[in-house]
ZAFIGU-878435 format. One record per residue (C-alpha): x, y, z. Coordinates in steps of 0.05 Angstrom, whole numbers. Layout:
R_xx_yy_zz
R_X_Y_Z $
...
This chain:
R_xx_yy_zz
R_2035_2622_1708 $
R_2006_2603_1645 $
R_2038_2535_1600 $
R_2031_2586_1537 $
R_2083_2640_1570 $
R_2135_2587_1603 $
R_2133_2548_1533 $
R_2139_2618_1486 $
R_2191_2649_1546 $
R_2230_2586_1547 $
R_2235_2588_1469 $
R_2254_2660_1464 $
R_2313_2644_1524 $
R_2339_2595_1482 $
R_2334_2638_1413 $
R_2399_2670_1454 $
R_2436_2617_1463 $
R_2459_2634_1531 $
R_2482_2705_1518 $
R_2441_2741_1580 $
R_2442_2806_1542 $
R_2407_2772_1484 $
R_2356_2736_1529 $
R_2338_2810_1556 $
R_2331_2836_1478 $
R_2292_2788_1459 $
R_2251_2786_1513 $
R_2237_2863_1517 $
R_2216_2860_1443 $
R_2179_2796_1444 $
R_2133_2848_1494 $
R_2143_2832_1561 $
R_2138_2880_1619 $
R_2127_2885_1696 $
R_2063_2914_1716 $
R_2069_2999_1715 $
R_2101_3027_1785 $
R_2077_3091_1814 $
R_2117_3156_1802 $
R_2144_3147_1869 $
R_2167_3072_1861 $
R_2194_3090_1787 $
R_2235_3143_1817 $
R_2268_3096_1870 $
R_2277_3041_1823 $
R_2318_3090_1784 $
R_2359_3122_1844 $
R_2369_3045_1861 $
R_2396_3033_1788 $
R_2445_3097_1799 $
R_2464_3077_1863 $
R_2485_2996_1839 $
R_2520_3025_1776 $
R_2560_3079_1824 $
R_2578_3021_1877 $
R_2608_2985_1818 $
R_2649_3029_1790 $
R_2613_3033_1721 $
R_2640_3076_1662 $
R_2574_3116_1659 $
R_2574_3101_1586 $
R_2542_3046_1613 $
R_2493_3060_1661 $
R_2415_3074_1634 $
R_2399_3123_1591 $
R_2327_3122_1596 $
R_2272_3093_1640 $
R_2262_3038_1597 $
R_2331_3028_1607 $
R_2321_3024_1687 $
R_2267_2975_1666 $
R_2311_2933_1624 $
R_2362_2927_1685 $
R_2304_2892_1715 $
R_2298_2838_1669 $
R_2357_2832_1668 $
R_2361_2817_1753 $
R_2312_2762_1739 $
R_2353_2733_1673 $
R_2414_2724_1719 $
R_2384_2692_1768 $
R_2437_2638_1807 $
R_2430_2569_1805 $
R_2432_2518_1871 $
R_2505_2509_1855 $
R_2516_2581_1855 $
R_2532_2583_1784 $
R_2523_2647_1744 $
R_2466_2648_1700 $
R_2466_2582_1659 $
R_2417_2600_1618 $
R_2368_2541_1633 $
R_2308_2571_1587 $
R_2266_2531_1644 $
R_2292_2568_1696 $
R_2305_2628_1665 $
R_2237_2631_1643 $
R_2210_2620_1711 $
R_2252_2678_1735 $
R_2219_2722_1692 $
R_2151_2709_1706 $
R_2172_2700_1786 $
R_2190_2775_1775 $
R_2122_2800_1752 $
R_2135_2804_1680 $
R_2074_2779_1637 $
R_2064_2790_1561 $
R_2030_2862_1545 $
R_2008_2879_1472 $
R_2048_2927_1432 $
């Protein structure tokens, strides 16, 4: 894990202000990604996606629309990450930020 990414992830978390969806946005823009899953991994991610948003009961206006979408919900997994006092997702941009890079994501260029 490299200082530059904890520092520039921890200022992007906190660019939300504790608004998880934000965190995600900005993070997706700012670049970040995990590394690329086989077709066969992509396709269970997605199926795993469906089957979480069925479970729950989800108006399907708001389950993914695309694979980047899929991708997004991933992020998102490591944004709301619990804290020891089984809080929901303070938004610590520490933690939060070590979440994210826990997960696999890393900086690509776009």
């Amino acid at each position: 894990m490299s200082t530059e990414n904890i520092f520039e992830l921890m200022a992007l978390v906190k660019s939300a202000k504790g608004d998880p969806s934000a965190v995600v946005d900005v993070v997706w823009e700012a670049g970040y990604r995990q590394p690329p899953r086989t077709e066969q991994e992509a396709a269970q991610i997605t199926i795993d996606t469906f089957f979480y948003c069925e479970s729950f009961d989800m108006p399907t206006d708001f389950w993914p629309k695309s694979y980047d979408s899929v991708l997004q919900n991933e992020l998102m997994k490591a944004v709301l990450t619990e804290d020891e006092d089984d809080s929901w997702c303070k938004a610590d941009p520490a933690k939060v930020a070590k979440s994210i890079l826990a997960a696999g994501f890393s900086k690509e260029a776009i």
